[in-house]
C-alpha positions in Angstrom: 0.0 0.0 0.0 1.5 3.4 -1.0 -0.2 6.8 0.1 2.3 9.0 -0.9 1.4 12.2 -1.9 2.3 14.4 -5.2 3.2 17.7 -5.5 0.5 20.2 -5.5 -0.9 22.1 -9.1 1.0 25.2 -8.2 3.7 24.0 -7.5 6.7 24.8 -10.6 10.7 25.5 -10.5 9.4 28.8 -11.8 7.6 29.3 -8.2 10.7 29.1 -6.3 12.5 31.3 -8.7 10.4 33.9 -8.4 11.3 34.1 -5.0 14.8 34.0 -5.8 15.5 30.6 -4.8 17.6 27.8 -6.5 16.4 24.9 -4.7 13.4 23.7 -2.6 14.0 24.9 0.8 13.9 22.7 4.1 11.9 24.4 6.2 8.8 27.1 5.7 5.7 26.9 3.9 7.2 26.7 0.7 8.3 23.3 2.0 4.9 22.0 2.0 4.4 21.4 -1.3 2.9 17.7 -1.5 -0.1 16.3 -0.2 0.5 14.0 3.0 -0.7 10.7 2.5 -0.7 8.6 5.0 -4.0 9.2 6.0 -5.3 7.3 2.6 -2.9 4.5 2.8 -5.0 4.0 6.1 -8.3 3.7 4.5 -6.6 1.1 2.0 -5.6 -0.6 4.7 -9.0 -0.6 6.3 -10.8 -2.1 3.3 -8.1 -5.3 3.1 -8.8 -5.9 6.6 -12.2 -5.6 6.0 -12.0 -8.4 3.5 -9.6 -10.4 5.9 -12.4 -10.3 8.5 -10.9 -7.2 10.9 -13.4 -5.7 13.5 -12.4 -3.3 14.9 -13.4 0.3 13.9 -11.1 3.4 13.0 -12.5 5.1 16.3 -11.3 2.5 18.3 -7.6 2.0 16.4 -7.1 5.9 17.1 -8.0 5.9 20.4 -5.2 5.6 22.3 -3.0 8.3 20.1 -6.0 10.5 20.5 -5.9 10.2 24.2 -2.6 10.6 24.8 -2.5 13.7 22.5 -5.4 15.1 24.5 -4.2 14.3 27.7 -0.1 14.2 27.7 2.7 12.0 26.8 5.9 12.4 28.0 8.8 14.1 26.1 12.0 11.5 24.8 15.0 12.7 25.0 15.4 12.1 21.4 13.2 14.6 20.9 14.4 17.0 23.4 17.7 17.1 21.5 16.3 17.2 18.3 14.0 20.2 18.9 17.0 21.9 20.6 19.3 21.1 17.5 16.9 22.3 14.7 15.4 25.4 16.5 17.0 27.7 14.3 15.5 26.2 11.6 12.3 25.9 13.0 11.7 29.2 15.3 10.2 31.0 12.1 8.0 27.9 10.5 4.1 29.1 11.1 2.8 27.7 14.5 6.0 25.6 16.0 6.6 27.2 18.6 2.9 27.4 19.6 2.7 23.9 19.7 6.5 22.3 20.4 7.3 24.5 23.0 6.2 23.9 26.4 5.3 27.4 28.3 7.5 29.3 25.6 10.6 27.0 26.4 12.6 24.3 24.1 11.1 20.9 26.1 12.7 18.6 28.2 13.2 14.9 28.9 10.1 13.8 31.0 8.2 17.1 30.6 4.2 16.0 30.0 3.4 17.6 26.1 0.2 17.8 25.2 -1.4 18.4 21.8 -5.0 18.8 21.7 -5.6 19.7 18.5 -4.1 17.2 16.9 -6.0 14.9 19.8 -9.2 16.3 18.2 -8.2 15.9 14.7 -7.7 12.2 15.5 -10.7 11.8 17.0 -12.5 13.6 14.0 -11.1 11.2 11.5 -11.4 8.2 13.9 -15.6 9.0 13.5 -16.0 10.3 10.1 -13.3 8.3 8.2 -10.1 9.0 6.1 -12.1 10.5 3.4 -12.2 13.6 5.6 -8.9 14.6 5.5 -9.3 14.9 1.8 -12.8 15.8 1.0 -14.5 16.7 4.4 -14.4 19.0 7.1 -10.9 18.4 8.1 -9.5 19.0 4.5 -11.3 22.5 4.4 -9.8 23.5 7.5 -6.6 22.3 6.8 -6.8 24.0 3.4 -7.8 27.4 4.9 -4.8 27.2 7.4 -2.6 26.6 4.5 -3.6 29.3 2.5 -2.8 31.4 5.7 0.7 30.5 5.9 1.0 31.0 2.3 1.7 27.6 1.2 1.0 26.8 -2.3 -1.7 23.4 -1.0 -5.1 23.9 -1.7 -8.2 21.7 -1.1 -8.2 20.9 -4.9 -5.2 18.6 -4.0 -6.0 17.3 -1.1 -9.6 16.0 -2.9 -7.6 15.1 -6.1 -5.4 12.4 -3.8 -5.4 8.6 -3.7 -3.5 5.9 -2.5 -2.0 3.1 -4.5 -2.0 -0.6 -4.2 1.6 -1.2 -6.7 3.0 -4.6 -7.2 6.0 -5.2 -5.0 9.5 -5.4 -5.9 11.0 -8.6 -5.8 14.3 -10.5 -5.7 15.1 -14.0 -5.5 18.2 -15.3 -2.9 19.1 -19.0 -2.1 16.7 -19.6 0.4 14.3 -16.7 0.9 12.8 -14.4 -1.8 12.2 -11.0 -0.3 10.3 -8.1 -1.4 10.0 -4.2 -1.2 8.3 -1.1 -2.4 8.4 -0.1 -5.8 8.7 3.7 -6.8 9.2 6.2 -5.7 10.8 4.8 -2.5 14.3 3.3 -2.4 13.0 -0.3 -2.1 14.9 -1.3 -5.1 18.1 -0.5 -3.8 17.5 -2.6 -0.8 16.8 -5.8 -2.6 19.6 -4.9 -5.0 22.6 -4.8 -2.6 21.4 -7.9 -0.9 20.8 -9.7 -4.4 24.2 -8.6 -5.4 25.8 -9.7 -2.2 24.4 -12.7 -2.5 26.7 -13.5 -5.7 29.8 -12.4 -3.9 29.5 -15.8 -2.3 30.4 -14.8 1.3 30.6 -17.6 3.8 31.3 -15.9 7.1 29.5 -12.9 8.8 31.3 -10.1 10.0 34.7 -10.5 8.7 36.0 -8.0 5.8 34.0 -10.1 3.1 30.9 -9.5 4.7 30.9 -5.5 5.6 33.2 -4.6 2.3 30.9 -6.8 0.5 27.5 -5.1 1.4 29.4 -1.5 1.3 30.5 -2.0 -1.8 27.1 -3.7 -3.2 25.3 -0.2 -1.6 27.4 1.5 -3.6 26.6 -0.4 -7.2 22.5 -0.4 -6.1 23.0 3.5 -5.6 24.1 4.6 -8.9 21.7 2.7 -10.1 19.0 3.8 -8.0 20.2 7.6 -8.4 20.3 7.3 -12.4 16.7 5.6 -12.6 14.5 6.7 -10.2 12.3 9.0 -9.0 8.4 9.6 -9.6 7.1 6.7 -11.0 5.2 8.2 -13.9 7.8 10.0 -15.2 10.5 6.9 -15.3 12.3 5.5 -18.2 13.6 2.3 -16.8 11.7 -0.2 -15.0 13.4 -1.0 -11.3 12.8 -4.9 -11.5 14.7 -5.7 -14.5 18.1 -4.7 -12.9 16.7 -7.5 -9.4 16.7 -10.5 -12.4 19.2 -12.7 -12.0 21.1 -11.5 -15.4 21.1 -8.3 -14.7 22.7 -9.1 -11.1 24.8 -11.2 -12.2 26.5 -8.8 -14.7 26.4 -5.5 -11.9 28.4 -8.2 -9.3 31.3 -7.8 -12.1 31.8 -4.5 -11.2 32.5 -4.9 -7.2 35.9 -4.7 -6.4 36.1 -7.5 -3.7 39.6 -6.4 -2.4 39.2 -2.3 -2.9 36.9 0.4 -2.4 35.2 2.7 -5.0 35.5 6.3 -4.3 32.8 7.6 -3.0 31.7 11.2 -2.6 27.7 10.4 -2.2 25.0 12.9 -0.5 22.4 12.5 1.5 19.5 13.9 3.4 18.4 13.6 7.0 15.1 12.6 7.8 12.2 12.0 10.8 10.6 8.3 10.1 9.3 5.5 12.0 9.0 1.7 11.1 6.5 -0.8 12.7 6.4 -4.6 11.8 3.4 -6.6 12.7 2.2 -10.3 12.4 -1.1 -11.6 13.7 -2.0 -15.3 15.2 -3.2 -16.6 11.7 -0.1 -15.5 9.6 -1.4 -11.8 8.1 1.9 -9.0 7.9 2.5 -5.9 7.9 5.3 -4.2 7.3 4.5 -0.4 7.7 7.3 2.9 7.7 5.9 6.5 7.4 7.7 9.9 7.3 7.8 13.6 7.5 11.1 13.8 5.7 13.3 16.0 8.0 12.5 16.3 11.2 9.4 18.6 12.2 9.0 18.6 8.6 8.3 22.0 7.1 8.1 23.1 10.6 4.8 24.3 9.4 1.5 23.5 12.4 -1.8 23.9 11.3 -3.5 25.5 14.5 -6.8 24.5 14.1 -5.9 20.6 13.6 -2.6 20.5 14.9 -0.9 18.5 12.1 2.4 19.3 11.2 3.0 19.2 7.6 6.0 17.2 6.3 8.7 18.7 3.6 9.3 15.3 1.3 8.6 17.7 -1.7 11.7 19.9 -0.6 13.6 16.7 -2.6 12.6 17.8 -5.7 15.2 19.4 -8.3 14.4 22.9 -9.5 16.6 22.3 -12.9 17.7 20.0 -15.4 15.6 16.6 -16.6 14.2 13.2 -15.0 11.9 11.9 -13.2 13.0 13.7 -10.0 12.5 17.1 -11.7 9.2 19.1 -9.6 6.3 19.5 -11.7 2.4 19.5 -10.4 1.5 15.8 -10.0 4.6 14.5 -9.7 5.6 12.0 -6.7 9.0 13.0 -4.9 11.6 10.1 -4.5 12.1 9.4 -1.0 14.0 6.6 1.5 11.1 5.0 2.5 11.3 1.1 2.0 9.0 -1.6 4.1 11.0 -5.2 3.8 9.5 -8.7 3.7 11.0 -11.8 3.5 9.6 -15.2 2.9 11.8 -18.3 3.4 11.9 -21.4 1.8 11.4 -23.5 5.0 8.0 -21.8 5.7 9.5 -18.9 7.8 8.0 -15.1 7.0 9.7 -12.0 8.6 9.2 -8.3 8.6 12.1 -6.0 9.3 12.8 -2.1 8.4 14.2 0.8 10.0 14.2 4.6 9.8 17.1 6.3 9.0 17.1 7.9 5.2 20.0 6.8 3.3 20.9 3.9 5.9 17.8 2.1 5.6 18.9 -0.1 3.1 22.0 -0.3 4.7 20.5 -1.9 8.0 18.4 -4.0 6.3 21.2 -5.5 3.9 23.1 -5.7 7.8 20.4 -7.2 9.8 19.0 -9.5 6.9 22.6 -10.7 6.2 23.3 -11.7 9.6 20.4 -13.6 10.2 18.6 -14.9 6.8 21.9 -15.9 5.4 24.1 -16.3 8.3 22.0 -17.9 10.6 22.5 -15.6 13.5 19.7 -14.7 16.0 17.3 -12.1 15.9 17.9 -10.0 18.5 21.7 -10.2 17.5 21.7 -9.4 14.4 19.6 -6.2 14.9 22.0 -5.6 18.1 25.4 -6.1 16.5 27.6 -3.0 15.7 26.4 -1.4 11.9 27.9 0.9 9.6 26.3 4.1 6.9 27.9 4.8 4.0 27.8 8.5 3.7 25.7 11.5 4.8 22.9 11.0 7.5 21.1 13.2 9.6 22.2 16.6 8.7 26.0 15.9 8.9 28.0 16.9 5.7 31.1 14.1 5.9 30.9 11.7 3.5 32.6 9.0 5.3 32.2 5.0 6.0 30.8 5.7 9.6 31.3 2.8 11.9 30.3 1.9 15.1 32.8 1.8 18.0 32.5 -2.1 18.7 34.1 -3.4 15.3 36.9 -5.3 16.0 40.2 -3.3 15.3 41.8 -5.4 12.9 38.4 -5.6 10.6 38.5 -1.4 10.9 42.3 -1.6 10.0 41.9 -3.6 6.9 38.7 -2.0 5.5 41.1 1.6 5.4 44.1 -0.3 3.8 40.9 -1.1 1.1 40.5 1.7 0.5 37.5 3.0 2.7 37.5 6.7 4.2 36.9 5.5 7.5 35.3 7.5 10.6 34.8 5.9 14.4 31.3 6.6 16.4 30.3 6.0 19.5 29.4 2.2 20.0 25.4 2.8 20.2 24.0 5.3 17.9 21.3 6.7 16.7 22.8 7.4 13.1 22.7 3.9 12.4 18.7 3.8 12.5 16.3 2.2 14.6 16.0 -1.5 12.7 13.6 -4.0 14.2 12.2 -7.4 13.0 9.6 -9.9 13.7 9.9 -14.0 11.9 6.8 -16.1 12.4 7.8 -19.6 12.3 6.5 -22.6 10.4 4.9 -23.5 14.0 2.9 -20.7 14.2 5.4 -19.2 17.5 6.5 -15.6 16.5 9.9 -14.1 17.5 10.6 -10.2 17.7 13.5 -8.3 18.3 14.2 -4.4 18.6 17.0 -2.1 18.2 18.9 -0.8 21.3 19.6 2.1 19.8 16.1 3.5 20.3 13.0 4.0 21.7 11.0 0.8 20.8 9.7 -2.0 21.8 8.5 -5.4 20.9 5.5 -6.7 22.3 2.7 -9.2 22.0 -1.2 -9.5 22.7 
């Protein structure tokens, strides 16, 4: 299911130049320049589970967010630091401070935040459905807000949205075939580096063939990825040729099993959350949603509380392609649900936030336990590695975490690989998590230390 939103009728390189500007900026409302579409990939979602039998009502799956928006939640210190580190970025965006502020003051860790606006909005959809956020009540006063902030959305786009039920991406390995998104997410590249990987015939986790292997495979699924795609529409080349087993075969030629390829890649930072679930009878879900950077535009609407997200702000303003902005068009973004299904009966979920690194941490945590055999909880536990930019930081490096063994960090830089050290735990690394349902029916989960979540069962 795919709810993403395009960009909005008005919205034209030539209406950022007349303000002067060469590129999309990050923050403002000229940020918000797609529809958000989440709320329709709900309503999708709601009429499968309809057909699978599901009972219970959108009022009663929106309850609990409602309530704690209403009533309080306490602040993480995630986002503590994160509304501390981007304040200057988002002191001016329409209504932030109003509603991400606590008595005027950047919040704290443990400080009670309440948003009842968005509590009510919840509520509002939660009774009259998802069609009101495009064609209801809710979309007319989320339109009139924007045309007070002097974004380019309008109610026209908001009632000209759908969701999309695409075919999946898929890729054959050994024992498992897995699948992804199609465009305009990233999906692609995350079945790529693992399909290429797989041809590099690696027989031992964790040693220099493994990570050099999977670095080097990101870096072949990225230049294709980056040459090929972007809205969907407006594409010349079809993703799931370059996952057939020719195509792979011929792209593993290029890896250099003993060296690095340069690489000066960029990337963006981002504010995303995955969620895996399986129920007792064998139905999956494998669900990620985002409002790009974090905060988004920065942009609040005060009379629902909704901050609006900035995923149009990846648009180019020049040249040609498929990520070009034009009115209609959907922007290519990171996001990419995994799901794997085994050749001995097993199924799994697994994903992550984390922009550039999410295929990264899948290619690491699928690895380590679909073709290595390690458990779960390890291999989402065990020390990771990003190739390039994340999360706002300009170095371009092959960030590791602290815990690699010395040796294995020594030998990847005599390879080749511009090398940089983090701390042994963090954040930049994404927050991966996984659930496998057995051929016995017993379910196993596991979650990333390196966050907030949580696995849990009912």
């Amino acid at each position: 299911m795919e709810g993403c939103g395009a960009a909005v009728a008005a919205a034209s390189p030539a209406l950022y130049k007349a303000q002067g500007l060469a590129s999309i900026p990050w923050r403002g409302p000229l940020a918000a320049n797609t529809v958000a579409g989440t709320i329709s990939g709900w309503g999708e979602v709601l009429r499968i589970a309809a057909d699978w039998g599901g009972r219970l009502p959108l009022a009663r799956l929106v309850e609990e967010a409602a309530w704690h928006a209403e009533h309080g939640f306490a602040v993480t210190l995630s986002q503590a630091e994160l509304t501390e580190a981007k304040w200057p970025e988002l002191k001016d965006a329409p209504g932030f401070k109003e509603v991400f502020l606590i008595d005027g003051r950047l919040p704290r860790e443990g400080q009670i935040m309440k948003l009842p606006a968005l509590g009510a909005a919840l509520r509002r959809i939660g009774q009259a459905g998802t069609e009101d956020f495009y064609r209801g009540e809710l979309a007319r006063s989320m339109a009139a807000d924007h045309a007070r902030f002097g974004t380019p959305l309008t109610a026209g786009d908001l009632a000209a949205h759908q969701a999309r039920r695409p075919a999946a991406l898929s890729v054959e390995l050994g024992e498992a075939t897995l699948y992804n998104f199609a465009p305009p997410t990233q999906g692609f590249a995350s079945l790529m580096i693992l399909g290429l990987f797989d041809r590099l015939g690696v027989r031992e986790a964790e040693g220099f063939e493994h990570i050099h292997g999977l670095v080097e495979a990101t870096k072949q699924a990225f230049l294709v990825r980056d040459r090929i795609l972007g809205d969907p529409d407006s594409m010349t080349e079809q993703p799931q040729r370059y996952l057939e087993p020719a195509a792979l075969d011929a792209l593993v030629q290029r890896i250099n099993r003993e060296q690095a390829l340069p690489w000066p890649y960029p990337a963006n930072p981002g504010d995303t959350v995955w969620m895996g679930a399986i129920d007792g009878e064998g139905r999956q879900a494998s669900f990620i949603q985002s409002i790009y950077f974090e905060f988004g535009s920065g942009c609040v609407l005060p009379e629902s509380g909704i901050v609006w997200q900035n995923r149009g702000s990846s648009f180019l303003l020049d040249g040609q392609g498929p990520r070009l902005l034009a009115p209609g068009r959907r922007p290519f973004h990171t996001l990419n649900p995994a799901l794997a299904r085994f050749k001995d009966g097993r199924d799994m979920v697994y994903g992550t936030m984390g922009g550039e690194g999410q295929p990264q941490t899948q290619s690491a945590l699928f690895s380590r336990y679909g073709l290595f055999g390690q458990p779960l909880q390890q291999a989402v536990t065990a020390p990771r590695w990003l190739l390039g930019k994340t999360w706002g930081e300009n170095s371009i490096t092959l960030k590791l975490e602290g815990r690699f063994d010395p040796d294995l960090v020594a030998r990847l830089r005599r390879a080749g690989h511009d090398i940089e050290l983090l701390a042994d735990f963090t954040a930049t690394m994404g927050h991966a998590g996984a659930i496998v349902r057995h051929p016995d029916g017993s379910l196993e989960g596991a979650t990333d230390p390196r966050s907030d979540g949580a696995v849990a069962g009912f």
